[in-house]
ROVEXTOR-928695 format. One record per residue (C-alpha): x, y negated, z negated; residue number from 1. Coordinates in steps of 0.2 Angstrom, whole numbers, always signed. Each point is the difference from the previous one (the first is absolute). Last residue first. Layout:
% ROVEXTOR-928695
+-------+-------+-------+-----+
:     x :     y :     z : pos :
+-------+-------+-------+-----+
:     X :     Y :     Z : NUM :
...
+-------+-------+-------+-----+
This chain:
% ROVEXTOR-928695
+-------+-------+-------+-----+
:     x :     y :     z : pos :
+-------+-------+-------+-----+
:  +501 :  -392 :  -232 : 362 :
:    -3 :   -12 :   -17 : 361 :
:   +17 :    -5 :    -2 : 360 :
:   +15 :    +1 :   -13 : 359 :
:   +12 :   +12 :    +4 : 358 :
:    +9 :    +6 :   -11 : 357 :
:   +16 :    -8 :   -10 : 356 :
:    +0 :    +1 :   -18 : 355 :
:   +15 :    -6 :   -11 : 354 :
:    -3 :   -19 :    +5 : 353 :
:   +16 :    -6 :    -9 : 352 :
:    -1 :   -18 :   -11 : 351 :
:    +7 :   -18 :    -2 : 350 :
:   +19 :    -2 :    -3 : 349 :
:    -1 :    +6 :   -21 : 348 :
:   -11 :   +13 :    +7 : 347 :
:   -17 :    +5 :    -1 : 346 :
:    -5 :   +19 :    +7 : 345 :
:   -15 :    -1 :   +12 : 344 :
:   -15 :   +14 :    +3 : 343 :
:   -11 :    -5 :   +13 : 342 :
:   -19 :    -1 :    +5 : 341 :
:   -14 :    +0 :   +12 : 340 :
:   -19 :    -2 :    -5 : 339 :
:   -16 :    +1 :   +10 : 338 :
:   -18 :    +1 :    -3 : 337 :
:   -14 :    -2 :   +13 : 336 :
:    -9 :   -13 :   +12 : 335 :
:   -17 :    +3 :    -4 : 334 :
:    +4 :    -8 :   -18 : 333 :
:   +18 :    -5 :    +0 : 332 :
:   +14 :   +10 :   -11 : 331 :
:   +17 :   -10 :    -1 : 330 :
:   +17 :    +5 :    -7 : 329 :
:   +16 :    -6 :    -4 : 328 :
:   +11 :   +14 :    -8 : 327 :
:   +18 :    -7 :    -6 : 326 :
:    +9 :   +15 :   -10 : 325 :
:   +11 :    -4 :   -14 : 324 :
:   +17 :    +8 :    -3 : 323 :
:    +7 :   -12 :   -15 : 322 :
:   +21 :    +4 :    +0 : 321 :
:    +4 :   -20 :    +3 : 320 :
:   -12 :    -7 :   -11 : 319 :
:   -17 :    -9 :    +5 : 318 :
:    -9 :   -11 :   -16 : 317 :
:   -17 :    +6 :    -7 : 316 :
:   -10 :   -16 :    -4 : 315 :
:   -16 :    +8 :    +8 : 314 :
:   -15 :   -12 :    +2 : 313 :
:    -4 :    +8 :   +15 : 312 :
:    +5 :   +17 :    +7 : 311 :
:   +17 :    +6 :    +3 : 310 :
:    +2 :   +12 :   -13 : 309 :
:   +20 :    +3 :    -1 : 308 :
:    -5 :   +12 :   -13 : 307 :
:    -5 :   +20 :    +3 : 306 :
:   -13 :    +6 :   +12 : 305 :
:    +5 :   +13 :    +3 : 304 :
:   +12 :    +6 :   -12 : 303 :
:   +16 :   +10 :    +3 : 302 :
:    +3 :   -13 :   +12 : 301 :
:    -8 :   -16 :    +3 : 300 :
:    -4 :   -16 :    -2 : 299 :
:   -15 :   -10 :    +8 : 298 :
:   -10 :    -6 :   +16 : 297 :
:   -11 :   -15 :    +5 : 296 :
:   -12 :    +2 :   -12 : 295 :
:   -20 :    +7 :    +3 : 294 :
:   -14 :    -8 :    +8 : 293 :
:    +8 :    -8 :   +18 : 292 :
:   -19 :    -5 :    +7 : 291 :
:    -5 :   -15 :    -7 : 290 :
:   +16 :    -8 :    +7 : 289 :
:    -2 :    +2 :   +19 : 288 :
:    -3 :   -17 :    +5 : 287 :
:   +15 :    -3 :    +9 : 286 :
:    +9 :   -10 :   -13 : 285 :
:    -5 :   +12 :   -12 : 284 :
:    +5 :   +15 :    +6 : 283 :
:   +17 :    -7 :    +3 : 282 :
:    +0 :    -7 :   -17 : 281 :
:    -4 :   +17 :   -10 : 280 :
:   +17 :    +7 :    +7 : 279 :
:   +10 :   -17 :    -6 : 278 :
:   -11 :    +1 :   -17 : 277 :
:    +5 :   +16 :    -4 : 276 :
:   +20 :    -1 :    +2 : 275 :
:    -3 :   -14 :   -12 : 274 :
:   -12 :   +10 :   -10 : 273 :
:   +19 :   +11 :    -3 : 272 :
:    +9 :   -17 :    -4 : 271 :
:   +15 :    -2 :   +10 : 270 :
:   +17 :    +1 :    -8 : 269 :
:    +8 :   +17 :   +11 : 268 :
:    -7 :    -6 :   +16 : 267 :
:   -13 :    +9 :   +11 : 266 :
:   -10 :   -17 :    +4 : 265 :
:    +2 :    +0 :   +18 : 264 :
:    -5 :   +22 :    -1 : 263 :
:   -19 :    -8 :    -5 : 262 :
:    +1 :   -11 :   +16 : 261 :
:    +4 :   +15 :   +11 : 260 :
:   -15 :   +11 :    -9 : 259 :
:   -13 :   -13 :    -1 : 258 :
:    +6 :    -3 :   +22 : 257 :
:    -3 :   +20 :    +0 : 256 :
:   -15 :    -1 :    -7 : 255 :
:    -6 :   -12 :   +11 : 254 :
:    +2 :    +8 :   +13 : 253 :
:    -6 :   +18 :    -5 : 252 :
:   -16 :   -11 :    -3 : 251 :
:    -1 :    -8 :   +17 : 250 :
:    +2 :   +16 :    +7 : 249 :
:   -14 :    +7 :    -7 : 248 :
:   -11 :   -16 :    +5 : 247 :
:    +8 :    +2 :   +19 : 246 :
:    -6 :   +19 :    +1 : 245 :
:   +14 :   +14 :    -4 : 244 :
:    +5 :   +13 :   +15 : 243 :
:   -10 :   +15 :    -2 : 242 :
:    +0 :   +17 :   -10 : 241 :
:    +2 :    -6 :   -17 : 240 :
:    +7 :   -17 :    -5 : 239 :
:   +13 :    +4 :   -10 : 238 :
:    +5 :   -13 :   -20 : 237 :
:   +19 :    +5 :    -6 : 236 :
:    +6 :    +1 :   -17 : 235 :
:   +16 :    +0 :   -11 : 234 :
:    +0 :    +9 :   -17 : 233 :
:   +19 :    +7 :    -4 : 232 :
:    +4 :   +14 :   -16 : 231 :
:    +9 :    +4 :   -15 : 230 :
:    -6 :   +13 :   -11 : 229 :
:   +13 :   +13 :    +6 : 228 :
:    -4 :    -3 :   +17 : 227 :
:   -20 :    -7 :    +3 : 226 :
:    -5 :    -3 :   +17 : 225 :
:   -13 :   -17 :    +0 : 224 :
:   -17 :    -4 :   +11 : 223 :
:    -7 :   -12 :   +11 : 222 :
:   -10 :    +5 :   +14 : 221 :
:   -15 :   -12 :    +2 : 220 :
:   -11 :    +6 :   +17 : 219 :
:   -10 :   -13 :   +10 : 218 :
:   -11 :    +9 :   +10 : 217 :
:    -3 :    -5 :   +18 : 216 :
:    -2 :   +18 :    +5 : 215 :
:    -7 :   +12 :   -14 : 214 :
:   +12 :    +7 :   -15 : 213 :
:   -12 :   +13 :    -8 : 212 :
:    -2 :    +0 :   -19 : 211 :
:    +3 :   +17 :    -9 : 210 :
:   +10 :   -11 :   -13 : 209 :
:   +16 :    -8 :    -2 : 208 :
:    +5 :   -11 :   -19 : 207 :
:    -6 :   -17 :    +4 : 206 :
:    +2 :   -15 :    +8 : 205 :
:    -7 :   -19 :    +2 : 204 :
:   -19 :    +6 :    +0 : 203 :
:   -13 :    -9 :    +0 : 202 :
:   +12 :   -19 :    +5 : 201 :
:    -1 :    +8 :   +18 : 200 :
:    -4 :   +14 :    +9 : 199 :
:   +16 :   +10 :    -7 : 198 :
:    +4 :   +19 :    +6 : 197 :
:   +12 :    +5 :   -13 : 196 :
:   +14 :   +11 :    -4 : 195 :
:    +7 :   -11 :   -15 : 194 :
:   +12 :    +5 :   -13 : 193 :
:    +9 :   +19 :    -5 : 192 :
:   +13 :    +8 :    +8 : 191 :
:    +8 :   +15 :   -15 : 190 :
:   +13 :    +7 :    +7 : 189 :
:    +6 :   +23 :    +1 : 188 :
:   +18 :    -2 :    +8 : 187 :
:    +7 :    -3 :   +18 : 186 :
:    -3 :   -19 :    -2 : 185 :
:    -2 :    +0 :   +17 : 184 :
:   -10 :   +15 :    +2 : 183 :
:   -13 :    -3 :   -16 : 182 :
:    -1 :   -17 :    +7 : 181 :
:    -5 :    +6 :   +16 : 180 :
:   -12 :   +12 :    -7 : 179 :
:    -8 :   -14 :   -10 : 178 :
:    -2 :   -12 :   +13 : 177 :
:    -9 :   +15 :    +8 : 176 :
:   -11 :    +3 :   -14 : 175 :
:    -4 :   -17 :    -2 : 174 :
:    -4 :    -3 :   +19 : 173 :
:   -12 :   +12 :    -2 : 172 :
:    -7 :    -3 :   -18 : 171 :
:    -4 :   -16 :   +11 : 170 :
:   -10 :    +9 :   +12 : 169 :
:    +4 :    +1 :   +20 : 168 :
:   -12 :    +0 :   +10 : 167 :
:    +5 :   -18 :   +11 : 166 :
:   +21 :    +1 :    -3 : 165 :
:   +15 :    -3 :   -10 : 164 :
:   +14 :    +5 :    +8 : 163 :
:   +15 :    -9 :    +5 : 162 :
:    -2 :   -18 :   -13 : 161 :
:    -3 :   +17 :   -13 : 160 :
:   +15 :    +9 :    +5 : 159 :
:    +9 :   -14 :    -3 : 158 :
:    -8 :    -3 :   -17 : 157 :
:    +5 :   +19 :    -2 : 156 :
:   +18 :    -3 :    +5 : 155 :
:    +1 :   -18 :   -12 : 154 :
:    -5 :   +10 :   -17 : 153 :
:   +15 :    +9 :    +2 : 152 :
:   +12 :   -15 :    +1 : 151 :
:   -10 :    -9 :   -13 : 150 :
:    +2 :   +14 :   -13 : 149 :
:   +20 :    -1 :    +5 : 148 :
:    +2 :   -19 :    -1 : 147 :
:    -9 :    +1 :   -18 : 146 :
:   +12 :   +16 :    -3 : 145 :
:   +15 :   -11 :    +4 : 144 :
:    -5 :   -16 :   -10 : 143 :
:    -3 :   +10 :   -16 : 142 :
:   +19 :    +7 :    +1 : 141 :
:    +4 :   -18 :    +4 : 140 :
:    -8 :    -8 :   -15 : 139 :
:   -16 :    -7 :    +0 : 138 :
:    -3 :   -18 :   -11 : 137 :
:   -18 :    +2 :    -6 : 136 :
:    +5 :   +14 :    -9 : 135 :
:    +7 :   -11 :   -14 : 134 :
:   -17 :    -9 :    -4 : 133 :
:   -11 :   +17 :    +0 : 132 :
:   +14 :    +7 :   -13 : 131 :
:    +0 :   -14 :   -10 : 130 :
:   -19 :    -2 :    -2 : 129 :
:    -1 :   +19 :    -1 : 128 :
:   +12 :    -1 :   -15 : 127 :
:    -6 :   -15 :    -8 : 126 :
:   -18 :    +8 :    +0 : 125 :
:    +8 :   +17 :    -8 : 124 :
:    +9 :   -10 :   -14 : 123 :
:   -19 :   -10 :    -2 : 122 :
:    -7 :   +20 :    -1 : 121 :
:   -15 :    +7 :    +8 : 120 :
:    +8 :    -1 :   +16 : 119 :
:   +13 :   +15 :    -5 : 118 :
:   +15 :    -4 :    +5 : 117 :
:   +10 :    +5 :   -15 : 116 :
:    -3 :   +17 :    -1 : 115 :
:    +3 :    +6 :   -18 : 114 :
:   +16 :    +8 :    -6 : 113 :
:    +3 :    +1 :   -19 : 112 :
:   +14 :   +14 :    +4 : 111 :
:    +9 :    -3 :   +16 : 110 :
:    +3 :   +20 :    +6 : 109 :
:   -10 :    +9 :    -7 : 108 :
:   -13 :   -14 :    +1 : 107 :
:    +0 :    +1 :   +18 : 106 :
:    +0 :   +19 :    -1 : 105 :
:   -15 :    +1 :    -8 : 104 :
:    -9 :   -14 :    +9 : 103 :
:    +2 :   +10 :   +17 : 102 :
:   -14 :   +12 :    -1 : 101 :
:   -11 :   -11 :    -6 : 100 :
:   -10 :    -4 :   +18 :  99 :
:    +1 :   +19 :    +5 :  98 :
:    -9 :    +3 :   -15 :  97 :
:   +11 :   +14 :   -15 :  96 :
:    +7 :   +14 :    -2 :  95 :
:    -1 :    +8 :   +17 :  94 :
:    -8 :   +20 :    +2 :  93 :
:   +20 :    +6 :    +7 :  92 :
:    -2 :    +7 :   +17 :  91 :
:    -3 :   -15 :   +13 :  90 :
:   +16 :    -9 :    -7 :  89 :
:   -12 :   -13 :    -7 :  88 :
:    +8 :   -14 :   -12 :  87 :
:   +19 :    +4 :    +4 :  86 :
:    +6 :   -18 :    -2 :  85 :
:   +13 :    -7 :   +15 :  84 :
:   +11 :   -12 :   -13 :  83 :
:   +12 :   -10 :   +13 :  82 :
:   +14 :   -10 :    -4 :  81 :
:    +8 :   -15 :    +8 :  80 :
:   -14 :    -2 :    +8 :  79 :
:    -3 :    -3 :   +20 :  78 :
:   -15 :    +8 :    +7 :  77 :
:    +0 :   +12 :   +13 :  76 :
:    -3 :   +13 :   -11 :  75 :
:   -19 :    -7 :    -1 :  74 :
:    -4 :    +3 :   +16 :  73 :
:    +0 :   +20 :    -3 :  72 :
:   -16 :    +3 :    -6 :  71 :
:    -4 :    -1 :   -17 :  70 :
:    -3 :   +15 :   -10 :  69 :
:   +17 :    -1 :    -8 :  68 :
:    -6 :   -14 :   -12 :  67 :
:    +7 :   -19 :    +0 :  66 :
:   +13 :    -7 :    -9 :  65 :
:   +10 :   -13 :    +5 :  64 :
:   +16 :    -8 :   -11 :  63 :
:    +8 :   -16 :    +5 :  62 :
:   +14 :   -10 :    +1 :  61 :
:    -2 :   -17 :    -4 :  60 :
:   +12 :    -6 :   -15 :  59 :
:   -12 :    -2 :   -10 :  58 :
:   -10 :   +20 :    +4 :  57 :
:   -15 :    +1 :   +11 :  56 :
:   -10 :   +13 :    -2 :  55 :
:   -13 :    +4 :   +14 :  54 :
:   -11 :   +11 :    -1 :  53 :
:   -10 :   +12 :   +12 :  52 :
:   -14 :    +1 :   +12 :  51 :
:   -16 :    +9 :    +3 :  50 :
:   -16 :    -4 :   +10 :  49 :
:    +8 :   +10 :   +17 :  48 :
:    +8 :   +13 :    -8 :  47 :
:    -6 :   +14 :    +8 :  46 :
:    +8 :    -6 :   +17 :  45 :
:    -5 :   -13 :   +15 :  44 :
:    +1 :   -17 :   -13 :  43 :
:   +20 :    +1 :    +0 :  42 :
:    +5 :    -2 :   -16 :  41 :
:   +13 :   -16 :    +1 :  40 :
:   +15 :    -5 :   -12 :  39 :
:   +11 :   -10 :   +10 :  38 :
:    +6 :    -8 :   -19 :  37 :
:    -3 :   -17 :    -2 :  36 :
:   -13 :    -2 :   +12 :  35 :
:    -7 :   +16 :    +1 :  34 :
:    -4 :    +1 :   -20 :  33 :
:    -6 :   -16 :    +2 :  32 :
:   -12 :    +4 :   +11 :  31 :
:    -7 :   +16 :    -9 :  30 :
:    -3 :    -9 :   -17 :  29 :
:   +10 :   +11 :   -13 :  28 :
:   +12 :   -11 :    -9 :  27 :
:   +10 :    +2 :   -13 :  26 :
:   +14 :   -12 :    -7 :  25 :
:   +14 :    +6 :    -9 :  24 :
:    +7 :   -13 :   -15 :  23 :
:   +12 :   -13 :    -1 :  22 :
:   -14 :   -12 :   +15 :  21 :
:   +10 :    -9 :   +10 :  20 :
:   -10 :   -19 :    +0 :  19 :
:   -16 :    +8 :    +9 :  18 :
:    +6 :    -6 :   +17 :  17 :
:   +17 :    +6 :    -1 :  16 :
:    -7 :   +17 :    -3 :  15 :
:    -9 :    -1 :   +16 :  14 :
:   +15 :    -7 :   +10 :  13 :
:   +10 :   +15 :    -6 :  12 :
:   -12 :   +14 :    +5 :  11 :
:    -2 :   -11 :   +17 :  10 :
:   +20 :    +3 :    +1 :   9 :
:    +0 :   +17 :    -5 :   8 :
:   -14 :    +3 :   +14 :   7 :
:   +11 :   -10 :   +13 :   6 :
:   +16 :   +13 :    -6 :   5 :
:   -12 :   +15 :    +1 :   4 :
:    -7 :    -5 :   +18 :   3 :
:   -18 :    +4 :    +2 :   2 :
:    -9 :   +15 :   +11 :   1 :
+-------+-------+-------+-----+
């Protein structure tokens, strides 16, 4: 869950950013609600598709309200007061939609209250653009549950580098990866990402399927834990079953030098197709380029992706607070597909490699 001083804090960077607004704001995108306020509906409940409002007063307190069917996530958030809205008590025939129940009591309470970031609206533009410019830098509170997510995502990949085997199917090593999480996590998690057997440039990933894992398979496991919206995305490439030939591990090697020389250039100041171009330039020197088709990583958090984009002709500039992942990646015809990745927070000295599994084909 989030800090409530750090969320006051974001709340105050956010109004600082739209020139201190004398009137409420409210907003009802799910991420910002999370952001400035830890306001999260966990996606195992009823309430998965529903959320709340936010209302932010001038001098950044804030009012949440939300309906009492919701599970129980969302009392972990961090308002100053919280309006729980009886729409369905389960007896009572309700009054109105799910999705208008709360509007009543919004305006109540702030008469003349529309939601401000709305997309449809330039006010509501500014806002997202504010909003997605400001959570570029994490906070400490956002930091921790990054670093968490990555800790439990690190057991199953460990499993993984132990276990995967000839027979197996992917939705296999998914369930299983799943199960771990589940354990670790010691709560319901949504893993999602890339459980995938890859021949080559044909298919880079994919969601799991009935496909069987045969010897000599390259197989692409690269996939995120979400906590409270937040989550990490770091991969690992497994050669199934049998040690890897010379041309598989010449693609793992070079990976790993696109990945050492793309960390050299993980400086608060460097431009994100920067970062880019020292990973593409390994490729390219040995003959490689054609096949790296996709960037060289991006931001994350409670998006994914979200800016940093490291791809060409980006004139993004690192901050310290960006979290960015660095995925090199090659997919060779008759050879096979194979990908490895970290996740990195930039600092003001350089940056801190916030995933640590193992990163080898056997």
């Amino acid at each position: 869950m989030l800090d409530r001083t750090l969320c006051l804090k974001r709340r105050q960077a956010f109004l600082a950013s739209m020139d201190n607004p004398k009137s409420p704001l409210v907003l009802a995108d799910p991420a910002h609600l999370t952001w400035l306020s830890g306001f999260y509906v966990d996606p195992f409940s009823l309430g998965s598709g529903f959320g709340g409002i936010l209302v932010i007063k001038p001098d950044a307190s804030c009012v949440i309200f939300y309906d009492t069917r919701l599970p129980d996530s969302v009392g972990l958030c961090v308002a100053d007061d919280i309006v729980a809205v009886n729409w369905y008590d389960g007896i009572s025939h309700p009054k109105t939609t799910r999705a208008l129940s709360l509007l009543p009591e919004v305006e109540k309470r702030f008469p003349g209250a529309f939601i401000h970031d709305r997309i449809d609206t330039s006010q509501g533009v500014e806002i997202h653009k504010v909003i997605s410019k400001l959570r570029r830098k994490k906070y400490p509170d956002e930091i921790a549950l990054i670093k968490r997510s990555a800790q439990i995502a690190e057991k199953a990949h460990a499993w993984a580098l132990n276990n995967i085997a000839p027979g197996m199917t992917e939705l296999d090593v998914y369930s299983e990866v799943q199960k771990i999480c589940t354990a670790q996590g010691g709560q319901p998690l949504i893993v999602y990402g890339d459980f995938a057997v890859s021949p080559g440039p044909d298919r880079k990933g994919g969601p799991p399927t009935q496909r069987k894992l045969k010897e000599s398979d390259m197989f692409i496991l690269d996939f995120s834990v979400v906590l409270f919206g937040y989550r990490s995305d770091f991969t690992n490439t497994l050669v199934v079953g049998k040690k890897p030939s010379s041309s598989q591990q010449q693609l793992m090697d070079l990976a790993k030098l696109a990945m050492n020389a793309g960390e050299n250039n993980l400086l608060e100041g460097v431009n994100a197709s920067y970062v880019y171009q020292s990973v593409m330039g390994v490729f390219l020197k040995e003959g490689f380029g054609e096949h790296f088709p996709h960037h060289a990583g991006h931001g994350l958090g409670l998006s994914h992706p979200e800016a940093p984009f490291i791809v060409p002709g980006s004139d993004e500039i690192l901050v310290a607070g960006d979290v960015i992942t660095l995925e090199p990646g090659l997919y060779v015809p008759n050879v096979g597909g194979l990908r490895i990745e970290r996740n990195y927070l930039i600092t003001e000295s350089g940056f801190e490699c916030l995933t640590h599994h193992d990163i080898s084909l056997i």
